[in-house]
N, C-alpha and C positions, 0 to 999 in steps of 0.2 A: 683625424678622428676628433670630434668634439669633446665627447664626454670620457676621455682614458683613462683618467683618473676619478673614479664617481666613487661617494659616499650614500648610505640611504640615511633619512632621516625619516621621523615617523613625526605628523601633526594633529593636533588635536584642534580643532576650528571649529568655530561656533556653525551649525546649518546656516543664517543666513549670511553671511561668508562664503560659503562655499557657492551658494544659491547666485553671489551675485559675480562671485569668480567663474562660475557656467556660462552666465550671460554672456558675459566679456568675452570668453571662448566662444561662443555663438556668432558674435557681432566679428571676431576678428574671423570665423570662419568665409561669413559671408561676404567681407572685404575683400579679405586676402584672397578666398577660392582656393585656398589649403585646409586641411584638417587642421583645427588647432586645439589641443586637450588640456583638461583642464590641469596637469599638472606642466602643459607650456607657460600656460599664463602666469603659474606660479611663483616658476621658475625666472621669468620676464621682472614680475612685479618684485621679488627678491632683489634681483641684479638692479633693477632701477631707484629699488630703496637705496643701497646700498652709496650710490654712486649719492647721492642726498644727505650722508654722515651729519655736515652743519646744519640741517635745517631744524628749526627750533620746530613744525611739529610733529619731525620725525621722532624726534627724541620725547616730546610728550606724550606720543601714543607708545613707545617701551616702555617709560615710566608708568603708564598706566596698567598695560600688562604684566610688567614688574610687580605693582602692587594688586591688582588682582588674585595673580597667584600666590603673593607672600598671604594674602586675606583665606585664601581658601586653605592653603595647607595650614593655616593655623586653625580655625575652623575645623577641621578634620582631625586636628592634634585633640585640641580642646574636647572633642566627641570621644576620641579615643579614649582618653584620661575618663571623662565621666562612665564608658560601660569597662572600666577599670580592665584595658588593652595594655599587654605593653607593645610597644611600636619604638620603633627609630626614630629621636626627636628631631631631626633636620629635616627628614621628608616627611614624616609621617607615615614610614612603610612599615608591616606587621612583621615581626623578626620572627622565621622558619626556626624552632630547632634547630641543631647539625646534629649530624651522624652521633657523635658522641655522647648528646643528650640523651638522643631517643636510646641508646643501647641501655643509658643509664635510668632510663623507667624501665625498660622489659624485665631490669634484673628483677 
């Protein structure tokens, strides 16, 4: 069995990313004369990064995603802070009440 052990993960990818990982899927369809989907290809281009570790601009383009996302969740802090939010300063996620709070306004 291939996949016996699978995890799911969830991606957030830019449209045209996805637009040109469709292609690819198209073009390997028409090659190969199998179905190939777009999360084959994904799956394919993963394992081939991978297997790439040394290469300098494997690692420039994480570093770039690296800091894109370090730019945006601060961004998003910095907004938070000015409509006077309190959030979780690591992610920038909005902190629920718990149970305990809320009982503690109803009284």
């Amino acid at each position: 069995m291939m996949f016996a052990n699978k995890t799911r993960v969830l991606l957030v990818l830019p449209q045209d990313l996805v637009d040109r990982t469709r292609v690819l899927a198209g073009k390997a369809t028409t090659t190969l004369k199998l179905p190939v989907s777009l999360q084959i290809v994904l799956r394919a281009l993963i394992e081939e990064g991978l297997k790439r570790d040394g290469d300098r601009n494997l690692l420039a383009n994480v570093e770039g995603q690296a800091k894109a996302v370090r730019h945006i969740r601060r961004v998003a802090r910095q907004a938070g802070r000015a409509e006077g939010e309190a959030g979780d300063r690591r992610s920038g996620i909005q902190r629920q009440p718990n149970s305990r709070e809320q009982q503690g306004r109803r009284k």
